[in-house]
C-alpha positions as CSV (number, residue, x, y, z in Angstrom):
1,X,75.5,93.1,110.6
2,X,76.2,92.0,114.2
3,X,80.4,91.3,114.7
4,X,81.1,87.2,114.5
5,X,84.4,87.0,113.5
6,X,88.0,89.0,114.2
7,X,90.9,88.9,112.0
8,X,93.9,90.4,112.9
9,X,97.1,91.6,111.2
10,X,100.1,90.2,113.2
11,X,103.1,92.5,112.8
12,X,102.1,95.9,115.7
13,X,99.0,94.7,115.8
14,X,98.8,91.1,117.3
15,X,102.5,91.1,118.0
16,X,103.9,94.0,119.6
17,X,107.2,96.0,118.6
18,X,109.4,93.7,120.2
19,X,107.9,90.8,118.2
20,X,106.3,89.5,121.7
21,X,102.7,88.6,122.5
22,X,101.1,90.5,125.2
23,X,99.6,87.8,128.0
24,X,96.2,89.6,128.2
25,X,95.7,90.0,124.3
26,X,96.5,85.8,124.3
27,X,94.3,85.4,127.0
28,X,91.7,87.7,124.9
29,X,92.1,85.2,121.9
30,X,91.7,82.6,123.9
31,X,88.4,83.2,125.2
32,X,87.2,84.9,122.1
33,X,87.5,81.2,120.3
34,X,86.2,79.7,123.4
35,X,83.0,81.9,123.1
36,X,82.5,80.9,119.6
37,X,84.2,83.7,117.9
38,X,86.2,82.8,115.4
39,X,89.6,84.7,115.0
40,X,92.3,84.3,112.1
41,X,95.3,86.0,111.0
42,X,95.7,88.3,107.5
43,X,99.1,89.3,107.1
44,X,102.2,90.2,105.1
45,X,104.2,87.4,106.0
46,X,105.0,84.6,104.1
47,X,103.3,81.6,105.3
48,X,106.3,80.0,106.7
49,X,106.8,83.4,108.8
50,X,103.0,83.2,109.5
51,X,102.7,79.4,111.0
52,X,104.6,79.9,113.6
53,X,102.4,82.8,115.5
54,X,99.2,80.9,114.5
55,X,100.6,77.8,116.3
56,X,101.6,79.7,119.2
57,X,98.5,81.3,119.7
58,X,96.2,77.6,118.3
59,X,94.8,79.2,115.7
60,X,92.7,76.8,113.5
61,X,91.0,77.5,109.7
62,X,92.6,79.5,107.6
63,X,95.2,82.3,107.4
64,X,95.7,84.8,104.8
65,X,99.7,85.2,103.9
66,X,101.4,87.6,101.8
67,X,98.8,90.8,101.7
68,X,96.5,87.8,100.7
69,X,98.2,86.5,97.5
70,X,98.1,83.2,99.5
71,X,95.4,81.4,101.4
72,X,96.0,78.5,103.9
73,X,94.4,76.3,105.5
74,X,96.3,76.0,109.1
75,X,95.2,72.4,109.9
76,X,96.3,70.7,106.6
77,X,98.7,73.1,105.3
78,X,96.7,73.3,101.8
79,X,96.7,76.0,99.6
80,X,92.9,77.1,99.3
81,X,94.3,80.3,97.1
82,X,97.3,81.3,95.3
83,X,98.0,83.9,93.6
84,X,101.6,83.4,91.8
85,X,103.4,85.9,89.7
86,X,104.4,84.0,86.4
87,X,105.1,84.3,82.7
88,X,105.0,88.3,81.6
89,X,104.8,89.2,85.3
90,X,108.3,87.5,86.1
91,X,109.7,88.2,82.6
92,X,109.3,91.9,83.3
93,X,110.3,92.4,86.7
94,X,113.5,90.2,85.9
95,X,114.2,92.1,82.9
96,X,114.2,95.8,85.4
97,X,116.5,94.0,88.2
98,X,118.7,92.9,85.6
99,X,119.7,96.8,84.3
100,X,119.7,98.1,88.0
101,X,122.2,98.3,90.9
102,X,119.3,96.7,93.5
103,X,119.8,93.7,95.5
104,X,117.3,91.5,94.0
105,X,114.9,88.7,96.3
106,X,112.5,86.4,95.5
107,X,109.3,85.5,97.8
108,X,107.7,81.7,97.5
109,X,104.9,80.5,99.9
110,X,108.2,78.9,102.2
111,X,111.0,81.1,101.8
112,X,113.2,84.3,100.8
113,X,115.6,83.5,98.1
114,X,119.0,85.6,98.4
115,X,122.5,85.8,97.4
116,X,125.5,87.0,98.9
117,X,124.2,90.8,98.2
118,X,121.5,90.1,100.4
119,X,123.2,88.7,103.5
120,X,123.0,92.4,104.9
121,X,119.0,92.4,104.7
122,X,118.1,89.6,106.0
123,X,117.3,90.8,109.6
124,X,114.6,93.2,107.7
125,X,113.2,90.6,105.4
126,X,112.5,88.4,108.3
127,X,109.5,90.4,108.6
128,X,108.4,88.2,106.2
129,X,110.0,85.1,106.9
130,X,112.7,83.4,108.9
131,X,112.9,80.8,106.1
132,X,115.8,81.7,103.7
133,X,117.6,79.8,100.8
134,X,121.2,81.6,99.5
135,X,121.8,80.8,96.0
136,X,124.4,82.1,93.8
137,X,122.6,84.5,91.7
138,X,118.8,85.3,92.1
139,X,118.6,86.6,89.0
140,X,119.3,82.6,87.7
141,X,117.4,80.7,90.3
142,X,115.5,78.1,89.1
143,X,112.1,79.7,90.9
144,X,112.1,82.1,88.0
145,X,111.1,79.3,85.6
146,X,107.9,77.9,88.4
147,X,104.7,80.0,86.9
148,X,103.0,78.8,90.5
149,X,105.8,79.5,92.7
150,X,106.6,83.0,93.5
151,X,104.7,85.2,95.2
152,X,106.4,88.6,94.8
153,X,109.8,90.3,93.7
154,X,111.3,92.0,96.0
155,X,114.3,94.5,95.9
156,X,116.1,96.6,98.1
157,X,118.6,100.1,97.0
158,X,118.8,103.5,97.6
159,X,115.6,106.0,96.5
160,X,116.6,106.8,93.5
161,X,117.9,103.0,92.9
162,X,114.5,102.0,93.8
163,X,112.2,104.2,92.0
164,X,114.3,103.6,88.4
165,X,113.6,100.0,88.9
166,X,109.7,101.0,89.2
167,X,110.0,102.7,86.0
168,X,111.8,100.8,84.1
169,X,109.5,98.0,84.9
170,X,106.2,100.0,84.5
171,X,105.3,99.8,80.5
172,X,106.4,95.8,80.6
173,X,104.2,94.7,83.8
174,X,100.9,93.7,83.3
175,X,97.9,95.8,84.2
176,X,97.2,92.9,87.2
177,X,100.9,93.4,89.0
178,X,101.6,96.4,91.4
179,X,104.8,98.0,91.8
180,X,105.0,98.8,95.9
181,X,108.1,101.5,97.0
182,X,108.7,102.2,100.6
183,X,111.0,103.7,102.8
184,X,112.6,100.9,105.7
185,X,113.0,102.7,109.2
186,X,116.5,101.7,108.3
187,X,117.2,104.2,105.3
188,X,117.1,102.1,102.9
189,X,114.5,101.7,100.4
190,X,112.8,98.5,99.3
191,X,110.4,97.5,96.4
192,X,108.2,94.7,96.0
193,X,105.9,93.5,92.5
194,X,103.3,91.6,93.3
195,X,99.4,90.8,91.9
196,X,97.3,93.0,93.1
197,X,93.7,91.2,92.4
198,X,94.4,89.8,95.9
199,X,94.8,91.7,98.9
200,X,93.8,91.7,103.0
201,X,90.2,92.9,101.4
202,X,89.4,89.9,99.6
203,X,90.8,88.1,102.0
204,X,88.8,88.7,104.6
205,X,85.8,87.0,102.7
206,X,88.3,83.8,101.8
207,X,88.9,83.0,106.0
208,X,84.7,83.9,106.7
209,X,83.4,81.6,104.3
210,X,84.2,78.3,106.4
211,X,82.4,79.8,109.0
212,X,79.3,80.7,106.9
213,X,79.9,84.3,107.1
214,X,81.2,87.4,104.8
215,X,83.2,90.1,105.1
216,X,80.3,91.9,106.5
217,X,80.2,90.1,109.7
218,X,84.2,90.3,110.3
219,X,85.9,93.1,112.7
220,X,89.7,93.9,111.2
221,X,92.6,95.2,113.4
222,X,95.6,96.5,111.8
223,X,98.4,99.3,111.7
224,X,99.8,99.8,108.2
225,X,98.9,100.6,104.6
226,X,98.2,96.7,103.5
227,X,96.4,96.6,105.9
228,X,94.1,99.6,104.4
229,X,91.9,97.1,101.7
230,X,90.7,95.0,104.9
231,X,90.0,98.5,107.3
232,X,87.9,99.1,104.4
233,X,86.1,95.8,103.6
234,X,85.0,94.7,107.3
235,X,81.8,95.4,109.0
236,X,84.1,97.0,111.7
237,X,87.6,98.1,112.0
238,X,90.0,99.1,114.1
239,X,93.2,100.7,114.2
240,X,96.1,100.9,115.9
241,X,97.3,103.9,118.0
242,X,100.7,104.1,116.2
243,X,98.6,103.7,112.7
244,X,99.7,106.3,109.8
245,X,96.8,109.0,109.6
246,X,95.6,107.7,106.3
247,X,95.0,104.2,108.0
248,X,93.5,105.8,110.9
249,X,90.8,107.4,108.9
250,X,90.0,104.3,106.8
251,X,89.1,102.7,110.0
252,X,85.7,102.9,112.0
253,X,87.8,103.1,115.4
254,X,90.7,104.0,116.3
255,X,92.4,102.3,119.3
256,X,94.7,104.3,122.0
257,X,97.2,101.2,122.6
258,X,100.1,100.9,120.0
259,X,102.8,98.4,119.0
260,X,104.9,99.3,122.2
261,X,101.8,98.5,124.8
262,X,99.9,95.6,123.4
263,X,96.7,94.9,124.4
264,X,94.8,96.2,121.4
265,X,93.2,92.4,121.0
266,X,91.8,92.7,124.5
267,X,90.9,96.1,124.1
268,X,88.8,95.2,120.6
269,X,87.4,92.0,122.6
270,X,86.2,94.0,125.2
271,X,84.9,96.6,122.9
272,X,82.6,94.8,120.7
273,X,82.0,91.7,122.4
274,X,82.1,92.4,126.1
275,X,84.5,89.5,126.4
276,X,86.7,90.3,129.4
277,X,89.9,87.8,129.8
């Protein structure tokens, strides 16, 4: 199907390494939406973390937040999807935090809930969101008893912390909740349960409906494994030079700017729609 629509992760792909927006790839936006192109954001972040990029750049529609456990719709701030953890999902990842030496957080559409064991972490969870809210104990924070309300657990140890948490929790999650484990360039290790019938795949055909299109029609730009479901499901993809080989060869293209250059927006704009800024 002819391209008519681009989403883009933001994190090394829209933003670069320094957390900056490269003048030519805003200039690119700019006159992709001018020429009718629609463009919206699928990302990791939290919508609170996710707002403020799609205001900077006057982005309008809808963005996909949190791997696309939540939909929004920019303009109004309404939820079109949401994709909670609750009930047996929250019971059982509570349940493994509470037997492990982790530091324990807790993701809602707004903000990172913490304690004082998680004041260390909070430059790396800011990935996520800026938005924080310190309570006592995480593990007795009122969020745990909203079925609608949180997104994803989250927890941060050692490897070996990490991975008991994951197996301790694996028998008691339900079949619809996945356990992600990843190293931080930092050392440490973090660990995040969330539902996994929603991701940047599905996503993509959530922001395309408005504009009477599918998945089919959309080109993706990304750099990291979430972003794998959406290389996957669009017409035409694209990823970043700095990309993992695995997400490299789920994509149609692979681009030769990375997070330190920017310009992989303009690059893509020129590429498939001729569109010069």
């Amino acid at each position: 199907m002819t391209p008519r629509m681009l989403v883009l992760d933001i994190d090394g792909t829209t933003l670069r390494a320094d957390h900056a927006l490269a003048e030519e790839d805003r200039a690119a936006i700019a006159a992709l939406v001018d020429a009718g192109i629609p463009v919206a954001l699928a990302t990791g972040r939290l919508y609170s973390g996710a707002r403020m990029v799609t205001a900077e750049l006057g982005l309008e529609g809808r963005v996909a937040c949190m791997n696309g456990s939540e939909i929004v719709d920019v303009a109004s701030g309404d939820r079109h999807l949401r994709r909670a953890l609750g009930g047996a999902a929250l019971a059982a990842a509570r349940d493994a935090l509470r037997h492990a030496t982790v530091v324990p957080f807790l993701f809602t559409s707004e903000r990172i809930v913490h304690c004082e064991r998680g004041e260390p972490f909070t430059a790396y969870m800011r990935t996520w969101s800026a938005t924080f809210d310190r309570c006592a104990e995480v593990l007795e924070a009122p969020d745990w008893d909203d079925d609608d309300g949180v997104l994803a657990v989250a927890a941060i140890s050692d490897e070996a912390g990490a991975r008991a948490v994951a197996e301790a929790a694996r028998d008691a999650l339900p079949p619809e909740v996945e356990t992600l484990l990843y190293p931080s360039r930092s050392g440490f290790w973090a660990l995040q349960f969330r539902d996994r019938r929603e991701d940047k795949g599905t996503a993509l055909d959530h922001l395309a409906a408005p504009h009477g299109l599918t998945a089919d029609h959309v080109v993706a730009v990304g750099d990291w494994l979430n972003d794998l479901p959406m290389l996957r499901r669009a017409g035409r993809s694209f990823a970043m030079g700095q990309a993992p080989r695995e997400v490299k060869e789920a994509a149609t293209d692979v681009l030769d700017r990375t997070s330190e250059t920017g310009g992989a927006v303009a690059d893509v704009a020129r590429t498939v729609w001729g569109i010069e800024a």
